[in-house]
C-alpha positions in Angstrom: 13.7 -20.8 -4.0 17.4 -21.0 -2.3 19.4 -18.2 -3.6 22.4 -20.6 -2.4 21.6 -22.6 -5.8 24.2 -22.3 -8.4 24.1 -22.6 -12.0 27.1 -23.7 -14.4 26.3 -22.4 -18.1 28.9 -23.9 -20.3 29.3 -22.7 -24.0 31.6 -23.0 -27.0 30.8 -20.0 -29.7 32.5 -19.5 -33.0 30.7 -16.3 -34.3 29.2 -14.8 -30.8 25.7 -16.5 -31.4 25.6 -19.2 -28.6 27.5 -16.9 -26.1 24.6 -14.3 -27.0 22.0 -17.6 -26.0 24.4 -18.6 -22.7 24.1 -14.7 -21.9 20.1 -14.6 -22.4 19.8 -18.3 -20.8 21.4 -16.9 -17.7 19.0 -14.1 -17.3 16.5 -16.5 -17.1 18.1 -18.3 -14.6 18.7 -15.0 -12.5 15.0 -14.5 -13.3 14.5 -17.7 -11.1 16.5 -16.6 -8.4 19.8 -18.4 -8.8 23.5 -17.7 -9.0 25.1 -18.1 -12.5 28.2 -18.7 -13.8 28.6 -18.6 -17.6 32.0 -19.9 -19.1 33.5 -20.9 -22.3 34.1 -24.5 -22.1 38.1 -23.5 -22.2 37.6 -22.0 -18.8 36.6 -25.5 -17.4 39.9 -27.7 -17.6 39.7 -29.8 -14.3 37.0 -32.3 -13.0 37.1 -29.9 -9.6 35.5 -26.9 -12.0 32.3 -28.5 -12.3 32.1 -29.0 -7.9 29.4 -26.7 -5.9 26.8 -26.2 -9.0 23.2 -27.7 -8.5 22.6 -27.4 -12.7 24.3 -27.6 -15.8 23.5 -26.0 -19.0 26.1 -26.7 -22.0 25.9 -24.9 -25.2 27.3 -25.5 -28.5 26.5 -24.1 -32.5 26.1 -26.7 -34.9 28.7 -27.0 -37.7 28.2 -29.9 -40.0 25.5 -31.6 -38.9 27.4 -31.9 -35.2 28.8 -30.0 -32.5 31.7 -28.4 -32.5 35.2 -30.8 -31.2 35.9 -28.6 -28.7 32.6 -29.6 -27.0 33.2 -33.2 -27.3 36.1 -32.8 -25.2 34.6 -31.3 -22.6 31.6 -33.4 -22.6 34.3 -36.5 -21.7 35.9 -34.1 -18.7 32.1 -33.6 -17.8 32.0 -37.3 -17.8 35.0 -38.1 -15.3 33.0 -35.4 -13.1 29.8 -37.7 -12.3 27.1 -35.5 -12.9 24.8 -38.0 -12.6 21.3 -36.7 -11.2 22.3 -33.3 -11.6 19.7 -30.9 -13.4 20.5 -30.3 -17.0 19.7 -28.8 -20.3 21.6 -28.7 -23.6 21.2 -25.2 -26.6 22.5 -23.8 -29.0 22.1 -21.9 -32.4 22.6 -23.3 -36.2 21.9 -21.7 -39.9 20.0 -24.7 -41.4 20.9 -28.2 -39.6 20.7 -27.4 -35.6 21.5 -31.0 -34.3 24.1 -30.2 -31.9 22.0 -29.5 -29.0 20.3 -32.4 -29.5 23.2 -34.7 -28.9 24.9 -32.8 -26.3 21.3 -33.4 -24.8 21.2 -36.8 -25.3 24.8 -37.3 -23.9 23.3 -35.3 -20.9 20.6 -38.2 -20.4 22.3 -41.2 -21.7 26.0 -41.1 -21.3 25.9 -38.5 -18.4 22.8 -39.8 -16.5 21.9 -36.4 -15.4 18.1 -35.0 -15.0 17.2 -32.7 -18.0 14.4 -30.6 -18.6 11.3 -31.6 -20.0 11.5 -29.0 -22.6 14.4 -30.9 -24.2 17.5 -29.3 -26.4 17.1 -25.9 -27.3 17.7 -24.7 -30.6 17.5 -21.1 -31.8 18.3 -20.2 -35.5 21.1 -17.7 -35.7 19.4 -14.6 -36.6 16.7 -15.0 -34.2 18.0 -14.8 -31.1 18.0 -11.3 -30.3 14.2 -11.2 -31.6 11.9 -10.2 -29.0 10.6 -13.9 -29.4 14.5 -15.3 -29.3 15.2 -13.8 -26.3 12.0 -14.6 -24.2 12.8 -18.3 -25.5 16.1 -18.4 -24.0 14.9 -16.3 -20.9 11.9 -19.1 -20.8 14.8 -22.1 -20.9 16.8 -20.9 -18.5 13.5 -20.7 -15.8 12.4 -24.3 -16.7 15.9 -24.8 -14.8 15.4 -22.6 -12.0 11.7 -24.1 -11.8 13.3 -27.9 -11.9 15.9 -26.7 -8.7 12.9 -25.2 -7.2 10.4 -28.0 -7.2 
């Protein structure tokens, strides 16, 4: 596997629990040989910022049944940047709902037309992510990329 590859890990995180995933995600990724960047989505404000990155992992918690509306923003920026056929994989934590992931996910496939992981979204409740199971899950995520750029 190239070490040239370069991963984009985007997050939004309210209480520190889906930065702690993005964080944990990107060890896996390293795991796998690849470079790694891991932002907050308000790093990202022009089309150019998602340029020179062979994957895309964006992370949000759920609030409401939904992600949060900073995340829908940037999922329309992510839009104008054509990531179509570009490796992918949507996370992130909840307390009791967890759908979030699942449509940022599904924008990924549908909307986005990018080439996601076979594991699909990635949930992890709140206080289980830094659980020796937690964090082998989101190591384990992030390597499914890595494994997807390597193939």
């Amino acid at each position: 596997m190239s070490d040239s590859k370069k991963v984009l890990v985007a997050y939004v995180s309210v209480t520190g629990n889906t930065k702690r995933m993005a964080e944990l995600i990107a060890e896996g990724l390293r795991m796998g040989g690849l470079r790694v960047d891991v932002k907050k989505i308000t790093e990202i404000k022009r089309v150019e910022d998602f340029s020179d990155y062979h994957a895309y992992l964006f992370g949000s918690p759920t609030y409401h049944r939904d992600m949060v509306e900073a995340m829908k923003k940037f999922l329309f920026l992510a839009k104008k940047a054509d990531l179509s056929g570009k490796v992918g994989g949507a996370f992130g934590s909840y307390t009791h709902s967890g759908d979030a992931a699942k449509v940022i996910f599904d924008t990924m496939e549908y909307v986005l037309k990018m080439k996601l992981t076979s594991l699909g979204s990635f949930n992890l409740l709140e206080d289980k992510i830094d659980s020796e199971a937690g964090l082998r899950a989101c190591q384990d995520y992030g390597k499914s990329i890595a494994e997807m750029l390597a193939a």
